[in-house]
C-alpha positions, 0 to 999 in steps of 0.5 A: 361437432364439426363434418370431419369429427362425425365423419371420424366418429361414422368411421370407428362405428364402422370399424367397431361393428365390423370387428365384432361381425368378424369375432361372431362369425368366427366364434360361429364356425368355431362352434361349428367345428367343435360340435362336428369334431365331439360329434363324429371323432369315434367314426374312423370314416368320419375323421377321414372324410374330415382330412379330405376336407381340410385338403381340398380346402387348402387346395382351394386357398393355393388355386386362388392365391395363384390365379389357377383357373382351372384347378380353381373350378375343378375344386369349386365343382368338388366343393359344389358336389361335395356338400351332397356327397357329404349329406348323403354319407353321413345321414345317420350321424346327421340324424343321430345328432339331430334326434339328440339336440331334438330329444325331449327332456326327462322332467321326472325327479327321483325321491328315493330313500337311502332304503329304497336305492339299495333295494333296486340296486341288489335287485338290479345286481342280483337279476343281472348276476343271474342272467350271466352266470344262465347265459340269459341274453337280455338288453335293459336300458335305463332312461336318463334326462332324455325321454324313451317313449318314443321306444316304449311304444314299440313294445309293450308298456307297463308300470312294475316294481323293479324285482331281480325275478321279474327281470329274469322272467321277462328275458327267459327264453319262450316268454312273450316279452324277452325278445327286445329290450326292457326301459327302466323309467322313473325307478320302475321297469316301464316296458318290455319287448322294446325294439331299437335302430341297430347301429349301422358304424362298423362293430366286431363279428362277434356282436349279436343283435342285443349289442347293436340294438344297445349301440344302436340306442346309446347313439340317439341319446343319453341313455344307459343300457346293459347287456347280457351275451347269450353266447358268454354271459359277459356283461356290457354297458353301452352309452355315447355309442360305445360298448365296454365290458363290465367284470360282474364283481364290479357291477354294483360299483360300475351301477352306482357310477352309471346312475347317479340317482343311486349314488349320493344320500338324499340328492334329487335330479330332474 
């Protein structure tokens, strides 16, 4: 093989790897837009400082290509200052995504018999039911593949089967645990009188301490949490930050669907 071939050969190397370079960084960024979008596209704030953004950038690209010097370092400031802007505004999403990808996994598999997954659910629906139609403010949560210790330990933990009388006890106004929330672990109610961030986004007035405390909760993980409105009796389910009323009628249905470890014969999940 002579100079000239290894030369050539040296040269497509070259190439090669600074074309695969090019696809991983741009696949990088790509992955880093996408997470930023799914992470923060429910906060109108968000969405808005994210076009703010975009407009500085093109403004960036527009001072460049044209030799603008000194629009070119008015807007090297901004992007200078606008990281720590952006740090500072957005630390309880950047908090909240990080506790996410931080959350320590649920390693627990249910083995519960067809039996059984009815008994807790009648449970579940009859203890709810009653709470609502008694304007008993309660907040439960169930834990999903992301373990609630952490919160456990603000209240008071305890291992009892999951009994429509004991949920309306725990929540009966003037007992020692209805004030916080209740965590439902491993098919057993695991603590009571749990205490959880409230969400600092913006919500409706008529939302109490219970709907913020479960906003609150949903945002730092994958969990579930039901709430009942002192006030009105009406029955919510809050996961991924959001909050939905459930119509009572539809709470076995909605239960079923929210927590699959009730849904399908014989199916295990870890």
């Amino acid at each position: 093989m002579n100079v000239l071939s290894i030369l050539t050969l040296d040269m497509r190397l070259d190439t090669m790897l600074q074309i695969i370079r090019v696809g991983v960084d741009l696949i990088g960024v790509f992955f880093l837009i996408y997470f930023l979008i799914t992470n923060f596209k429910k906060s109108q704030r968000t969405l808005q400082v994210f076009k703010g953004v975009i407009l500085i950038l093109i403004a960036k690209a527009i001072t460049s290509f044209f030799g603008l010097a000194t629009l070119n370092s008015l807007v090297d400031a901004i992007l200078s200052w606008g990281v720590l802007a952006i740090i500072i505004i957005f630390q309880p999403e950047i908090r909240s995504a990080l506790e996410k990808m931080g959350a320590t996994k649920n390693e627990y598999t249910h083995h519960l018999s067809s039996d059984e997954r009815d008994r807790i659910l009648n449970e579940l629906v009859t203890g709810i039911s009653r709470m609502s139609r008694e304007h008993t403010g309660a907040l439960i949560t169930f834990e999903r593949t992301q373990d609630l210790t952490e919160y456990m330990k603000t209240g008071v933990i305890f291992e009892a089967d999951i009994k429509a009388e004991l949920l309306t006890t725990i929540f009966y106004e003037g007992t020692p645990l209805h004030d916080g929330a209740t965590i439902i672990k491993n098919d057993k109610i695991a603590a009571s009188a749990c205490f959880y961030p409230p969400t600092r986004k913006e919500v409706p007035q008529s939302y109490g301490a219970r709907h913020r405390a479960a906003i609150g909760i949903s945002e730092l993980n994958d969990s579930l949490t039901v709430v009942v409105s002192e006030e009105t009796g009406r029955i919510s389910f809050c996961t991924d930050g959001e909050i939905r009323e459930v119509n009572p009628k539809e709470l076995r249905a909605q239960l079923i669907s929210e927590l699959d470890w009730y849904g399908k014969e014989g199916e295990h999940h870890e």
